[in-house]
C-alpha positions as CSV (number, residue, x, y, z in Angstrom):
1,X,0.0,0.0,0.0
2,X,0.7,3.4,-0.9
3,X,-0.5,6.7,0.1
4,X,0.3,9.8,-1.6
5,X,-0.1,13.5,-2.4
6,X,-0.8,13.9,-6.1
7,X,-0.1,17.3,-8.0
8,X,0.4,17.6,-11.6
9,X,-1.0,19.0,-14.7
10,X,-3.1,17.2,-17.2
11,X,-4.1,18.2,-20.7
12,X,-5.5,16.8,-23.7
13,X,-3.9,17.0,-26.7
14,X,-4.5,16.4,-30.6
15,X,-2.7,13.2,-31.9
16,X,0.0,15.5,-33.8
17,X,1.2,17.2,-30.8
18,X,1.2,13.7,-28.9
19,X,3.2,11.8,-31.7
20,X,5.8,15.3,-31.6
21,X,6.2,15.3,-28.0
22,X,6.7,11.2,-27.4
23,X,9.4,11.5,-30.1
24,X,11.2,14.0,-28.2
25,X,12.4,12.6,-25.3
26,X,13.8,9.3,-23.7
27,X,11.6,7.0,-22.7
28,X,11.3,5.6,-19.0
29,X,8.5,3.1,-19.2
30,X,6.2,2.0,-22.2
31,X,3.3,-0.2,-21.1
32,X,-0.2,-1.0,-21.4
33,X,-3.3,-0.5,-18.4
34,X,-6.7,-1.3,-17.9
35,X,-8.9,0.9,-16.0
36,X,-11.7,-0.1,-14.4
37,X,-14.1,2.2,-12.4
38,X,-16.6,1.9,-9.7
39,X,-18.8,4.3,-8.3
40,X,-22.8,3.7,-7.2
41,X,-25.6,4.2,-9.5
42,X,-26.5,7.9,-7.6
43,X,-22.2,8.7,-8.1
44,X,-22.0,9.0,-4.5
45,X,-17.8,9.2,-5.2
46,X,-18.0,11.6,-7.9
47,X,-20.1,13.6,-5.5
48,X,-17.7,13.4,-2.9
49,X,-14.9,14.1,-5.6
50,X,-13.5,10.7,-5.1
51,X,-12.3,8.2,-8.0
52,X,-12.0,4.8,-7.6
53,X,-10.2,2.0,-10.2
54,X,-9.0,-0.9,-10.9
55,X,-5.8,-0.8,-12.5
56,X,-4.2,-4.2,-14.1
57,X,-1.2,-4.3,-16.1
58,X,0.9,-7.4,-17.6
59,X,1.6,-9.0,-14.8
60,X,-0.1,-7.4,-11.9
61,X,-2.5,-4.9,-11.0
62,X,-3.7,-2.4,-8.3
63,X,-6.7,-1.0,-6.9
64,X,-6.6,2.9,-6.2
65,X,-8.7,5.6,-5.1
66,X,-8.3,9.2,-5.1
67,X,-9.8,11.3,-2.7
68,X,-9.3,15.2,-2.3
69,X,-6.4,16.6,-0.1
70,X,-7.6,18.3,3.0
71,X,-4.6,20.5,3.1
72,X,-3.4,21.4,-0.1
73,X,0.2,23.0,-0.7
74,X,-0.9,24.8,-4.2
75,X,-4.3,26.5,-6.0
76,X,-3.2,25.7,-9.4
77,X,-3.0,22.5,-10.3
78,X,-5.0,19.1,-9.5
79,X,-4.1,18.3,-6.0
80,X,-5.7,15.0,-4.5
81,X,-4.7,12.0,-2.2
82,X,-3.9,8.8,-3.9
83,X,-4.3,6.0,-1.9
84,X,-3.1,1.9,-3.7
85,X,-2.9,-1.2,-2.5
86,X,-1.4,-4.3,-4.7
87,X,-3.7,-7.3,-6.1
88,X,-2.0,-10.1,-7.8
89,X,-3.4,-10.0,-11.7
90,X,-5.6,-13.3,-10.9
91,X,-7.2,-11.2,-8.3
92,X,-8.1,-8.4,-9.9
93,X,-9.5,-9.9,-13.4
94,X,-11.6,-12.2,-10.9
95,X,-12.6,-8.8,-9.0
96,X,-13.7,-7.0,-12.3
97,X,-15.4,-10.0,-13.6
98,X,-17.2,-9.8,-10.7
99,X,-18.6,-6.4,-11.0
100,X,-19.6,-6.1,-7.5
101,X,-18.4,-6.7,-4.3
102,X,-16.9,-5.2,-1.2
103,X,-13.4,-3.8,-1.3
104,X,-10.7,-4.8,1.0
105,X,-7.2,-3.6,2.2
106,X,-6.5,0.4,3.0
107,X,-9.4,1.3,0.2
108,X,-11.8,-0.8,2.1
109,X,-10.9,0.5,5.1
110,X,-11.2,4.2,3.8
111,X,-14.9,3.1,3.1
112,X,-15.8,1.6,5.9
113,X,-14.8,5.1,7.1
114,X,-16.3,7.3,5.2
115,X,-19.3,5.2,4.0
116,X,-20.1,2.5,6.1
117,X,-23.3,1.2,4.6
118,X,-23.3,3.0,1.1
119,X,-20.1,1.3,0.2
120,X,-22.6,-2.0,-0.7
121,X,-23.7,-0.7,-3.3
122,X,-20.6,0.2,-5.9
123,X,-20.3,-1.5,-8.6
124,X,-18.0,-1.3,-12.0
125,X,-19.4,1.0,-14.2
126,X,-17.0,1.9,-16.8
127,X,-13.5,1.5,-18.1
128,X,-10.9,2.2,-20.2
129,X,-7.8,1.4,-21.8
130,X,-4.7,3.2,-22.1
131,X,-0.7,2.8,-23.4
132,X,1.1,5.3,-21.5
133,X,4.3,6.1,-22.1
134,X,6.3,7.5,-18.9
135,X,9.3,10.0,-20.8
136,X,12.3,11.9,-18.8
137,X,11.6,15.4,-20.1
138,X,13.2,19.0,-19.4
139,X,15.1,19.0,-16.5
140,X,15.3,15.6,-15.7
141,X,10.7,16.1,-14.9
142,X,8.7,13.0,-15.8
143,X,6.5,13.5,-18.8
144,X,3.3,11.1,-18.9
145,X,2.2,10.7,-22.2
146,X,-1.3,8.7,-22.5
147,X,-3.3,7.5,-25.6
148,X,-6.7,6.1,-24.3
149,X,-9.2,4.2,-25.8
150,X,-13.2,3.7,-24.6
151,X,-16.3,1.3,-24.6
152,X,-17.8,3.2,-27.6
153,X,-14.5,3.2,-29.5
154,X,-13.3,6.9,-29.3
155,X,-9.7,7.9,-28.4
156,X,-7.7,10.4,-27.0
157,X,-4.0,11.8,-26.3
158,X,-3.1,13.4,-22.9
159,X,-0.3,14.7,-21.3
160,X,0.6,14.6,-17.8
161,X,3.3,16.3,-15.8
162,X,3.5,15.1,-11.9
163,X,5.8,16.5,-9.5
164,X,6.1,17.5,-5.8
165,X,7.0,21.3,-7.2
166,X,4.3,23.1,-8.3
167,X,6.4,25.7,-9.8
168,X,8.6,22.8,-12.0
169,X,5.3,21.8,-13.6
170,X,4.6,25.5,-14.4
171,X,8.1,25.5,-15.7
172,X,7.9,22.7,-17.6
173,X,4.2,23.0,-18.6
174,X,5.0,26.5,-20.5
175,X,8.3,25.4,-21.9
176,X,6.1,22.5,-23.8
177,X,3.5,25.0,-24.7
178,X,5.4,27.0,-26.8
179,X,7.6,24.7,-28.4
180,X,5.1,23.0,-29.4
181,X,2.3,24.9,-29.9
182,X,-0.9,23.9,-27.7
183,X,-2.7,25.3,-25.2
184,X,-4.5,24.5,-21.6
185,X,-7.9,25.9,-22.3
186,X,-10.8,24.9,-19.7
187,X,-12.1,22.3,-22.3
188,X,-8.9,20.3,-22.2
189,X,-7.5,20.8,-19.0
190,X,-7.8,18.5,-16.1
191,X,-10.8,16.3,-18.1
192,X,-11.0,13.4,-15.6
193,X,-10.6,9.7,-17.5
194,X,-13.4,8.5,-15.2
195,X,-16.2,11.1,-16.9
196,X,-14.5,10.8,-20.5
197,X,-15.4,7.3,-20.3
198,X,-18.9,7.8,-18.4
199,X,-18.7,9.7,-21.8
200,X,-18.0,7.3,-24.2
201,X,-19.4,3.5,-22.7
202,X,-21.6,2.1,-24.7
């Protein structure tokens, strides 16, 4: 288990700028994630601004959920608590086939907190799929580069810069800006993969 504060900058990007900027740099990681997502049918966790996924990779997976940070260090960008614990990949593909059931570890414990008796009834609603591509951009700041694909079929590119300093992501964030041309705008900033697939599921 893991538990940590979460600060970065996310924005959508067209597929041209995506292809320019994964060209660019070294490359850290490459691999592919499923996303699962559970909420109840009244989005009591959206509500509470809360996400909650399963994540499962190659050879293992996690369960995560984030949940807002009740002291944040900055007003600029996404700030939230991230909370993981580790499932073996059996576990979790027999979780998700599941579509229901009670969660265990530190995320069950968080909502048998917080939500004692609602917690019964959230259930996978969505999910998604995404190749992301972790690249070591300027000054040595991790570049996340995702391409995402949904239950209906429609895709998107993102870009995600995480980092403990809130000024390096500024930094960073406006050094990519203008070399290569885009934008954070209110329509592609900070666009949440949980509602872009509530979005696009069939």
């Amino acid at each position: 288990m893991s538990k940590n504060r979460e600060i970065e900058a996310k924005t959508l990007l067209n597929k041209k700028v995506y292809d320019q900027i994964t060209s660019a740099f070294p490359v850290r990681s490459d691999f592919i994630q499923e996303n699962y997502y559970f909420d109840t049918a009244d989005n009591l966790l959206k509500k509470h601004q809360i996400s909650l996924r399963i994540r499962i990779y190659a050879t293992h997976a996690e369960q995560t959920m984030k949940v807002p940070d009740p002291n944040p260090v900055q007003k600029i960008f996404h700030e939230a608590i991230e909370i993981n614990d580790n499932l073996s990949h059996e576990q979790a593909q027999k979780l998700v086939a599941q579509k229901q059931f009670k969660f265990t570890g530190n995320i069950g414990t968080y909502l048998d907190k917080h939500f004692t008796t609602e917690q019964r009834d959230l259930r996978l609603f969505t999910w998604s799929k995404t190749h992301r591509i972790l690249l070591n951009g300027p000054q040595n700041c991790e570049l996340t580069l995702d391409a995402t694909s949904y239950p209906d079929g429609y895709q998107d590119w993102e870009l995600e810069i995480e980092n403990t300093d809130p000024n390096l992501i500024q930094k960073i964030q406006s050094q990519l800006e203008q070399k290569y041309h885009f934008k954070q705008t209110a329509a592609n900033t900070n666009q949440s993969k949980i509602a872009r697939a509530s979005a696009h599921s069939k």
